[in-house]
C-alpha positions in Angstrom: -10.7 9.4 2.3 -12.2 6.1 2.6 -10.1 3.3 4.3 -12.9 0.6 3.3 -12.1 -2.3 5.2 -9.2 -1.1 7.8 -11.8 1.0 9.7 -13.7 -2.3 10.9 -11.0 -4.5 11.8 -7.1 -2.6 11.9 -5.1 -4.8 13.1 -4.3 -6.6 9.7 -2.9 -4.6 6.4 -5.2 -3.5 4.1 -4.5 -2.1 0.2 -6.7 0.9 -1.2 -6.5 1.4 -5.0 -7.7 3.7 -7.6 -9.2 2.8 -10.8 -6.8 2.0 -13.8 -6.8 5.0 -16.0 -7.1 3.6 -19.6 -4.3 5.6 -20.9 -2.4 4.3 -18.6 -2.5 0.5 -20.1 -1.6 2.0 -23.7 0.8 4.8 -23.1 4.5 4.7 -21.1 4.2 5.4 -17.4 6.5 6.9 -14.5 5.2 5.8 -11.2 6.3 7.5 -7.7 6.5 5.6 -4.5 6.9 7.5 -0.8 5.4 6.8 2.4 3.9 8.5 5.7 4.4 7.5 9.0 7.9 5.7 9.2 8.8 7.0 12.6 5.5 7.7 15.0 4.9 5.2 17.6 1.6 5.4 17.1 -0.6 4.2 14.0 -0.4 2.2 10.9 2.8 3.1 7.9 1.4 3.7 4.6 2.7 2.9 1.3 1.5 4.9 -1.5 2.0 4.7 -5.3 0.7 7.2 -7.9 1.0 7.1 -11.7 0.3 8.6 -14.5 1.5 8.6 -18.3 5.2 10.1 -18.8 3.3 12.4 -21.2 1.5 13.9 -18.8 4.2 15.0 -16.2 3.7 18.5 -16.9 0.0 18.4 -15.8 1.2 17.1 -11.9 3.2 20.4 -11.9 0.1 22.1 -12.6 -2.1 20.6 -9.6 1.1 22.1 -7.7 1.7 18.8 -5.9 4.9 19.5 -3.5 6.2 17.2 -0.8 3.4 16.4 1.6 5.7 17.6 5.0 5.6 21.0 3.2 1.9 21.3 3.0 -1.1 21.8 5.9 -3.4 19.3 6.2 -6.4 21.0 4.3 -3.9 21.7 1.7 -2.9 17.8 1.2 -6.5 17.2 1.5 -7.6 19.6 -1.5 -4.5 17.8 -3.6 -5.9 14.4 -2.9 -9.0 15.1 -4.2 -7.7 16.9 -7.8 -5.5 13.7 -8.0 -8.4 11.2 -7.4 -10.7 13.4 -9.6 -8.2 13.0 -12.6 -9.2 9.9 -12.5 -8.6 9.9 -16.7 -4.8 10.0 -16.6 -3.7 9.4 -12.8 -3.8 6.3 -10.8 -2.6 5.1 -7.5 -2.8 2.5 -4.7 -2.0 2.5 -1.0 -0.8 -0.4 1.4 -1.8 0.2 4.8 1.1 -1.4 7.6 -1.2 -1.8 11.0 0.8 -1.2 13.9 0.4 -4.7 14.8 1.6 -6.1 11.5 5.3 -3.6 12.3 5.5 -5.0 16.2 4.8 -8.4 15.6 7.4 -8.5 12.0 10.1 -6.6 13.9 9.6 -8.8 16.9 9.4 -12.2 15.6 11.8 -15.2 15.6 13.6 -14.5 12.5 13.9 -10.5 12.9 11.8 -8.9 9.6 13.1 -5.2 10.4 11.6 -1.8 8.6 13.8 -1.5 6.0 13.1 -5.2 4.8 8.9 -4.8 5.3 9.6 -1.2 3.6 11.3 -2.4 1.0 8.8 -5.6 0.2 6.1 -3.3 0.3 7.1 -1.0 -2.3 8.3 -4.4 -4.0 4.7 -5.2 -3.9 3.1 -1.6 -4.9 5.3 -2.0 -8.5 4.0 -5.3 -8.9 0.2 -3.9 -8.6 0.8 -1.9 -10.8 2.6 -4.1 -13.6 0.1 -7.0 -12.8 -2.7 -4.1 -13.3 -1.4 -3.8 -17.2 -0.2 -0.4 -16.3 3.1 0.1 -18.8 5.4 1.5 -16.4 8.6 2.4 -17.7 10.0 4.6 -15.3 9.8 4.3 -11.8 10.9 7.0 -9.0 11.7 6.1 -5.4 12.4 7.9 -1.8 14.8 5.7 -0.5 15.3 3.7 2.6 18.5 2.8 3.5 21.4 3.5 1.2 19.8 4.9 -2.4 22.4 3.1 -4.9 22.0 -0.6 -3.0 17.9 0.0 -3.1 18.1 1.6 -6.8 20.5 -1.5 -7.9 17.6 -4.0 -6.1 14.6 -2.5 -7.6 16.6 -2.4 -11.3 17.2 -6.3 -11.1 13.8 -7.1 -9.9 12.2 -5.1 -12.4 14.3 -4.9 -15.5 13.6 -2.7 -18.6 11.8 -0.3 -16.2 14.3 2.7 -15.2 14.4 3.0 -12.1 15.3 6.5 -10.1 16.3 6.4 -5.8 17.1 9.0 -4.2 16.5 10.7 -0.8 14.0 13.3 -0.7 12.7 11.7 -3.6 9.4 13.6 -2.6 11.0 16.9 -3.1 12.4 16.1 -6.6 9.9 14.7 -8.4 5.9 15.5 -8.6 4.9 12.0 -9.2 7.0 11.2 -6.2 5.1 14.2 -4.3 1.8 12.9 -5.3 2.4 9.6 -3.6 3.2 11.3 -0.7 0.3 13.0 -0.4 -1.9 9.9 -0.8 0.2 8.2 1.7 -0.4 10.7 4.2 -4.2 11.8 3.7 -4.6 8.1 4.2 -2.5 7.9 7.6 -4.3 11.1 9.0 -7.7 9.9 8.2 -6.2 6.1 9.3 -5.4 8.1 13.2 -8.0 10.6 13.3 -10.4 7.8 13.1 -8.9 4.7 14.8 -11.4 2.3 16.0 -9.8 0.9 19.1 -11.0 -2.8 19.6 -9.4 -2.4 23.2 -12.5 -1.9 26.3 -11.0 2.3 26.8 -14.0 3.9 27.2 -13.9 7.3 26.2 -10.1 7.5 24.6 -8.4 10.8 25.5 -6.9 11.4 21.7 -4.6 14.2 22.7 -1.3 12.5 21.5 0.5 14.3 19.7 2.5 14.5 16.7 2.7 10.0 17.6 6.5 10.3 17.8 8.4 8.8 20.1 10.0 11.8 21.5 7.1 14.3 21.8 5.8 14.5 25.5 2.4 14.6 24.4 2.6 11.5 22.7 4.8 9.7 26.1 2.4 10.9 28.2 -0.6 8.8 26.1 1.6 5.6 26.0 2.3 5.9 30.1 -1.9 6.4 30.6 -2.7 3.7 28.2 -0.1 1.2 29.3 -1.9 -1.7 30.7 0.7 -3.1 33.2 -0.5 -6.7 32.6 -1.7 -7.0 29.3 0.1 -3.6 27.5 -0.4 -1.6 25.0 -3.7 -1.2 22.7 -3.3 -1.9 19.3 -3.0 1.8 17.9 1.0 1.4 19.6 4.5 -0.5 18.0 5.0 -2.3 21.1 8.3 -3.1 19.7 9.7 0.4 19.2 11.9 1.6 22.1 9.6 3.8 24.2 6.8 1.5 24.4 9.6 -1.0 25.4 11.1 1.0 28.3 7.7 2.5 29.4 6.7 -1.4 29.6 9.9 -2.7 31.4 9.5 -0.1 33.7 5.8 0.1 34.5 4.8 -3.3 33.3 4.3 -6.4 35.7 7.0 -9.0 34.9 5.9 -12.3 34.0 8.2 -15.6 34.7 7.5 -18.3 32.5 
């Protein structure tokens, strides 16, 4: 997959989209939204959306699209490219969170946590979508947070669309599924080939799985932890590792 402009500069958000199917501007829609990497504490969170015309559901079950955690990587790979080559009656669109962009919104001021940038995200995805002339009338969500308070949200901001939350929303529904699988092709390729901007040299990129509790992945943050300056960009400074790894390794500055 091509991440266009986030492989030059990824410390900023950057949105991927497909071409509007025509069908999908003159028929009804269903559109599924999931994302990939919530909890690492490495790399960027994507956002996915995918589309398609509710009257051609049946054909999503026959690319066998399944939630993306269920499948190898070449497998999500193959998917990706039947749902981008379908390009007559599927769409979809991505927003790419940089690590940075989670740290320094969960870290600000006035606190912006992952639910909220979550929640806007997807917020934003739907809106593509509408603004893109695609006639979406039903609308199928993984949730974050508690499903009926996120369902009840999403049905004021968008009325006359019906709109479905649940958990494991990926697992239930194909279009759903799709959307995973964009999400996460695009977060693989997004870590496989992260451009550090940092001066590394050669970067050792034996991390891990990139969650916080794998000791692959702690042992990268402690050998990459600058103790004046931090963390390179490819970390979320601001989740709890990185923040006891730099308390306790890190020089402390008095201001």
């Amino acid at each position: 997959m091509e991440l266009g402009p986030f492989e030059t500069d990824n410390a900023v958000n950057c949105r991927l989209t497909s071409q509007i199917p025509d069908v999908c501007q003159t028929e009804d829609c269903c559109l599924g939204i999931d994302e990939a990497g919530r909890g690492p504490v490495l790399g960027p969170m994507v956002y996915g959306i995918c589309f398609c015309p509710i009257s051609k559901k049946d054909k999503l079950k026959e690319l066998k699209v399944a939630d993306s955690k269920t499948l190898t990587e070449t497998e999500r790979e193959n998917l990706f490219e039947k749902l981008d080559g379908a390009k007559s009656y599927i769409g979809w669109a991505l927003q790419i969170l940089s690590p940075n962009t989670i740290s320094t919104s969960m870290l600000q001021r006035t606190k912006y946590n992952l639910n909220s940038l979550s929640h806007d995200t997807a917020i934003g995805l739907v809106q593509y979508a509408l603004d893109r002339g695609v006639q979406l009338k039903e609308v199928f969500v993984d949730t974050v947070g508690p499903a009926d308070r996120y369902e009840d949200k999403l049905s004021k901001l968008f009325p006359g669309i019906k709109v479905t939350v649940r958990p494991k929303a990926d697992s239930l529904f194909p279009i759903v599924s799709a959307a995973s699988i964009c999400a996460k092709v695009a977060r693989d390729c997004a870590v496989k080939g992260w451009n550090f901007a940092e001066d590394l040299g050669e970067v050792d990129t034996n991390y891990g799985s990139g969650y916080p509790n794998d000791p692959k992945t702690k042992a990268w943050l402690l050998k990459y932890l600058d103790p004046v300056f931090g963390y390179p960009q490819f970390v979320r400074f601001s989740w709890s590792t990185a923040q006891t790894l730099m308390d306790s390794k890190g020089v402390t500055v008095h201001w």
